[in-house]
DSSP file (Angstrom, degrees, kcal/mol; ACC not computed):
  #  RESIDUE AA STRUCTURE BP1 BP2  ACC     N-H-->O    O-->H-N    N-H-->O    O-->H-N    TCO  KAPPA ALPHA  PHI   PSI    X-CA   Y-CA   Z-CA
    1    1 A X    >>        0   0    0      0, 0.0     4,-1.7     0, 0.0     3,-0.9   0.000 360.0 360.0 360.0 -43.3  -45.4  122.9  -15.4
    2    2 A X  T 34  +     0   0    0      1,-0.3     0, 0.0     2,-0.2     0, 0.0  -0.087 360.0  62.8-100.3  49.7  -42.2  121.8  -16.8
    3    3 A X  T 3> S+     0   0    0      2,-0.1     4,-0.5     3,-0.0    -1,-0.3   0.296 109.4  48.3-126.8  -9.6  -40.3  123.1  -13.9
    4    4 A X  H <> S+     0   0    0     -3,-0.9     4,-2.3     2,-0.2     3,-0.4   0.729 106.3  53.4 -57.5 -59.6  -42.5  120.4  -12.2
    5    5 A X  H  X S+     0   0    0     -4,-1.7     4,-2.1     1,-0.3    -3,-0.1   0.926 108.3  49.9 -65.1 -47.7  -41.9  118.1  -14.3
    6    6 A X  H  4 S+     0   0    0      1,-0.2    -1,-0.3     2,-0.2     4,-0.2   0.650 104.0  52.2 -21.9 -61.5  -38.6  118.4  -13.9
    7    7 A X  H  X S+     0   0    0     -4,-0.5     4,-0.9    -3,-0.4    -2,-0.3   0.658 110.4  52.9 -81.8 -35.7  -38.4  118.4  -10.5
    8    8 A X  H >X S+     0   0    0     -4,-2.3     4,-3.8     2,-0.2     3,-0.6   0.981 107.6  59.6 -27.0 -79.7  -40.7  114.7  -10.6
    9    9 A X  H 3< S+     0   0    0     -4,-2.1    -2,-0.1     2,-0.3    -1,-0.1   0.670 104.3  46.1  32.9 -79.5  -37.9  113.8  -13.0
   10   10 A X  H 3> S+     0   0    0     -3,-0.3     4,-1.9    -4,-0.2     3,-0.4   0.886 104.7  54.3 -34.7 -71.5  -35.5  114.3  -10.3
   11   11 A X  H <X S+     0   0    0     -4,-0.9     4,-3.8    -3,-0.6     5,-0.5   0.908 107.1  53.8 -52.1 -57.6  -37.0  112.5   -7.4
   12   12 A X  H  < S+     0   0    0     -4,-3.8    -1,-0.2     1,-0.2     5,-0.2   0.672 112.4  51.4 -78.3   2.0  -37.3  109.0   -9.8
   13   13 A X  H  > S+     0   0    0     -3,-0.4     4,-2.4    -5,-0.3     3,-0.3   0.954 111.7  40.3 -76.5 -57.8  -33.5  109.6  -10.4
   14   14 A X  H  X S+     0   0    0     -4,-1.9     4,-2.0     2,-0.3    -2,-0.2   0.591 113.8  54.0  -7.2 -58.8  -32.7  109.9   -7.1
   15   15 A X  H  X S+     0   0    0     -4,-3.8     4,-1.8     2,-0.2    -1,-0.2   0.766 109.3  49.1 -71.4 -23.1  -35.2  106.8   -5.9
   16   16 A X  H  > S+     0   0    0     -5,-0.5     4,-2.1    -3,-0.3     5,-0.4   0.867 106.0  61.0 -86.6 -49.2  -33.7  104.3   -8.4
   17   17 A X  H >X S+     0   0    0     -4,-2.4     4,-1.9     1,-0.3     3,-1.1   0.824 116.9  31.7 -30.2 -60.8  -30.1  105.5   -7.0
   18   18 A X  H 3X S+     0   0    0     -4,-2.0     4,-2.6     1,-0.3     5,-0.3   0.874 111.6  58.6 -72.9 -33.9  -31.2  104.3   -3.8
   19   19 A X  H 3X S+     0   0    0     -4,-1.8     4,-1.2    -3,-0.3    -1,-0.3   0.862 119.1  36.6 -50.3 -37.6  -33.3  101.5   -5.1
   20   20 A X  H <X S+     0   0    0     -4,-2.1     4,-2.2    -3,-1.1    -2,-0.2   0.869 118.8  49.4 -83.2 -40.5  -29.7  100.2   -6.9
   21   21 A X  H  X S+     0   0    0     -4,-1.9     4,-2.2    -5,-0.4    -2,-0.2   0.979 114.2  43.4 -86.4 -64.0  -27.6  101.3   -3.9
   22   22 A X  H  X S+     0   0    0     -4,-2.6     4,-2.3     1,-0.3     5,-0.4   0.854 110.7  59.1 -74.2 -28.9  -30.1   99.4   -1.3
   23   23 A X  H >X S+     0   0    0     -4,-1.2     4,-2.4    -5,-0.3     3,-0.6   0.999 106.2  47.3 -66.2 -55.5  -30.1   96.3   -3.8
   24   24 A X  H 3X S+     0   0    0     -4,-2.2     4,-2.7     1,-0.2     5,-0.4   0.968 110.8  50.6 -43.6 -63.6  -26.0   95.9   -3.5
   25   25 A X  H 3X S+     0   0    0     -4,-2.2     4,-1.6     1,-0.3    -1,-0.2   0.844 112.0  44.9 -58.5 -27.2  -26.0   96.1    0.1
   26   26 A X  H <X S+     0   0    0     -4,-2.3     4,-1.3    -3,-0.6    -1,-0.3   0.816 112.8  53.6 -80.8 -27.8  -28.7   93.4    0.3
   27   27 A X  H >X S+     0   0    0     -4,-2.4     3,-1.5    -5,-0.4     4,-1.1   0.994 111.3  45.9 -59.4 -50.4  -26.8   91.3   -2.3
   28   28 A X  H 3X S+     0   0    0     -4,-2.7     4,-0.9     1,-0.3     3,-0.4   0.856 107.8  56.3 -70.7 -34.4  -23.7   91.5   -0.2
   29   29 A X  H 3< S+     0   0    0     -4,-1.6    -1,-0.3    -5,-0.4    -2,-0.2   0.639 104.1  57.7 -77.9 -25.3  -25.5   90.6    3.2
   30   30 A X  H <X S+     0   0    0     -3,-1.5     4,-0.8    -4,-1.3    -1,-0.2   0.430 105.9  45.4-101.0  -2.6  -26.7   87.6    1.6
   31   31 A X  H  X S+     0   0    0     -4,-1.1     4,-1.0    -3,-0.4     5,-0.3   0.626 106.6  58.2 -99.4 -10.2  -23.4   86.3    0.9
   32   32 A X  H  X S+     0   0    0     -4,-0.9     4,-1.0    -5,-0.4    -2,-0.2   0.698 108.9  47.6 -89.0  -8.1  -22.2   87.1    4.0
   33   33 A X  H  > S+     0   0    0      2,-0.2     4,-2.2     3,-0.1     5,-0.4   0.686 110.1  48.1 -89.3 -33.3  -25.0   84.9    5.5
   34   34 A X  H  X S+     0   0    0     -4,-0.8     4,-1.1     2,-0.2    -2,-0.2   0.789 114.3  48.2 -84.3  -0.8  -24.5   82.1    3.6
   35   35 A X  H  X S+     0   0    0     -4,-1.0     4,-1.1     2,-0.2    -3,-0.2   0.904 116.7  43.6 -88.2 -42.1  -20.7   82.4    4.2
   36   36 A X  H  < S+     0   0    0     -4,-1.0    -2,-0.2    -5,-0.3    -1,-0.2   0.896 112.5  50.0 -73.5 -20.0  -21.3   82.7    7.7
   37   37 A X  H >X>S+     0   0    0     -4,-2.2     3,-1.9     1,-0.2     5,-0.5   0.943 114.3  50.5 -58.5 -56.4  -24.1   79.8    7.7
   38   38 A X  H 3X5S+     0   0    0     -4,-1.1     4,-0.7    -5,-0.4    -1,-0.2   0.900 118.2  35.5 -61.4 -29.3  -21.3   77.5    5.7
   39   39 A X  H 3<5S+     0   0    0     -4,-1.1    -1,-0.3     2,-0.1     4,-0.2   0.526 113.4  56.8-110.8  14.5  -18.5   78.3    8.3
   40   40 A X  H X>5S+     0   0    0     -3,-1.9     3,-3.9    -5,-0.2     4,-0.7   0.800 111.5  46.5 -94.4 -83.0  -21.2   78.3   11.5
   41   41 A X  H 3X5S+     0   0    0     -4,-0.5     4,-1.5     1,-0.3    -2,-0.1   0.636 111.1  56.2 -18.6 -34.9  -22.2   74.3   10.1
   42   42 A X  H 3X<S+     0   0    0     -4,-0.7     4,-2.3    -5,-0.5    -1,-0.3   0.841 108.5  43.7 -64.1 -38.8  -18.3   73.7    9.9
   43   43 A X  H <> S+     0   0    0     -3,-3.9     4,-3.2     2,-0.2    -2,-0.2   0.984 112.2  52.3 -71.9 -68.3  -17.8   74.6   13.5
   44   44 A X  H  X S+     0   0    0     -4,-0.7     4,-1.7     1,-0.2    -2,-0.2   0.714 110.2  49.5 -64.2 -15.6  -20.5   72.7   14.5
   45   45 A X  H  X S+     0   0    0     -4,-1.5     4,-1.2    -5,-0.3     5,-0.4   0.938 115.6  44.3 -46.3 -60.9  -19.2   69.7   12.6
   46   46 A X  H >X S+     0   0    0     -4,-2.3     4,-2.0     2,-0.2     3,-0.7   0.934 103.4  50.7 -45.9 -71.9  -16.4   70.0   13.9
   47   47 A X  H 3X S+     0   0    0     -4,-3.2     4,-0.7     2,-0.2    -1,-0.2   0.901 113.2  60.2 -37.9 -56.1  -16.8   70.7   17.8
   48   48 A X  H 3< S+     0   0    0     -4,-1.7     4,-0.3     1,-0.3    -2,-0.2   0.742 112.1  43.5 -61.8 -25.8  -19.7   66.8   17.0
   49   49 A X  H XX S+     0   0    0     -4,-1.2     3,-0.8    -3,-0.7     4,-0.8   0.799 117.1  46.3 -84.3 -31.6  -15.8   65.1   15.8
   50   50 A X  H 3< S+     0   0    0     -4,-2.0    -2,-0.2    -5,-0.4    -1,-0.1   0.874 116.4  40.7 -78.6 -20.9  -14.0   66.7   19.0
   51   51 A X  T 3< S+     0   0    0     -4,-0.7     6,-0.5     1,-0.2     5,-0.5   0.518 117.5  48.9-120.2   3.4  -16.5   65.7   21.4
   52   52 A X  T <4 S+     0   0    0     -3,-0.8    -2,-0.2    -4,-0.3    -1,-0.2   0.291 109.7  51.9 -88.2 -12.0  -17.0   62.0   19.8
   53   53 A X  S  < S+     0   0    0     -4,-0.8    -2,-0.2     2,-0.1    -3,-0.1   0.422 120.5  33.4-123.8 -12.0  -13.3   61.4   19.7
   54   54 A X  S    S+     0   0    0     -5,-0.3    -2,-0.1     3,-0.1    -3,-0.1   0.623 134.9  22.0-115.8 -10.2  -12.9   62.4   23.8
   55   55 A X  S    S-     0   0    0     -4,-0.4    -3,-0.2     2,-0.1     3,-0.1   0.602  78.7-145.7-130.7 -43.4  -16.1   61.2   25.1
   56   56 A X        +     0   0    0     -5,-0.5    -4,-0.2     1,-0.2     3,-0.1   0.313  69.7 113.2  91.4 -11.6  -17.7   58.4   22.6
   57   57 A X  S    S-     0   0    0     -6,-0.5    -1,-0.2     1,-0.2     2,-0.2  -0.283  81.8 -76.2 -98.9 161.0  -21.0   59.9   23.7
   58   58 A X        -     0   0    0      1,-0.1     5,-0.2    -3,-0.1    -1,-0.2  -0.470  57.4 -97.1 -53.3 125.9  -23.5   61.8   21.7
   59   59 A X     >  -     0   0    0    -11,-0.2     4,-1.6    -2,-0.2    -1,-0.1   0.179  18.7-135.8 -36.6 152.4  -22.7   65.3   20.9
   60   60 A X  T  4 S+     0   0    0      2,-0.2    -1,-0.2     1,-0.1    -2,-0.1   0.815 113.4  59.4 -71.1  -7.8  -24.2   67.7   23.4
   61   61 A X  T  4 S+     0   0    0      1,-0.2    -1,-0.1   -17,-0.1    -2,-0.1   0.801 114.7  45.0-113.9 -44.7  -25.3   70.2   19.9
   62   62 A X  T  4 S+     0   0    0      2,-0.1    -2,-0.2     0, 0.0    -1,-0.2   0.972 101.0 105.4 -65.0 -56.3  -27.3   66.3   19.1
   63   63 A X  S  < S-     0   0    0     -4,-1.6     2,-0.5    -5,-0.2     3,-0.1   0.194  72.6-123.5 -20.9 125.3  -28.6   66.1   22.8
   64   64 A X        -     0   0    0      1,-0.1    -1,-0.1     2,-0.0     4,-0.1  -0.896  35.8-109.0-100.9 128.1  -32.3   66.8   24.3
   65   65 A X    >   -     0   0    0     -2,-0.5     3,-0.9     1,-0.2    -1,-0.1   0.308  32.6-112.9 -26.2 155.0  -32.4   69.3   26.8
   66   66 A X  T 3  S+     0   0    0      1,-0.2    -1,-0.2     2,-0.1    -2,-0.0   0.210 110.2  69.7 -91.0  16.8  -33.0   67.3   30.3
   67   67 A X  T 3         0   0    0      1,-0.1    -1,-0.2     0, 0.0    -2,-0.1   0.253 360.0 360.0-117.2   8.2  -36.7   69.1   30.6
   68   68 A X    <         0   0    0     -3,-0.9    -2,-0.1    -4,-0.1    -3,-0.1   0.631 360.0 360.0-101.8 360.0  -38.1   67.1   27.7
């Protein structure tokens, strides 16, 4: 029995490692989305000045598709 117990013991050491392990990587993946969200919105800012400042026209990223 307590060689059982033991071995239970184990296993819920073992599953919070990974439970802690799998929680960092998901922390870190959600700064890396909002950093890439923050520098994807920049781009697209940008490219709506570039294409306002050579054309006058509405950006194309603003634009409805010609089948609506």
């Amino acid at each position: 029995m307590e060689d059982r117990i033991t071995r239970l013991e184990e296993q819920v050491a073992h599953l919070t490692r990974v439970a802690e392990d799998l929680s960092d990587v998901i922390a870190r993946q959600e700064a890396e989305i909002a950093r890439l969200t923050r520098r994807q919105a920049m781009l697209m800012e940008r490219e709506a000045n570039r294409e306002m400042q050579e054309g006058g026209t509405v950006p194309l990223a603003d634009q409805r598709p010609p089948h609506w």
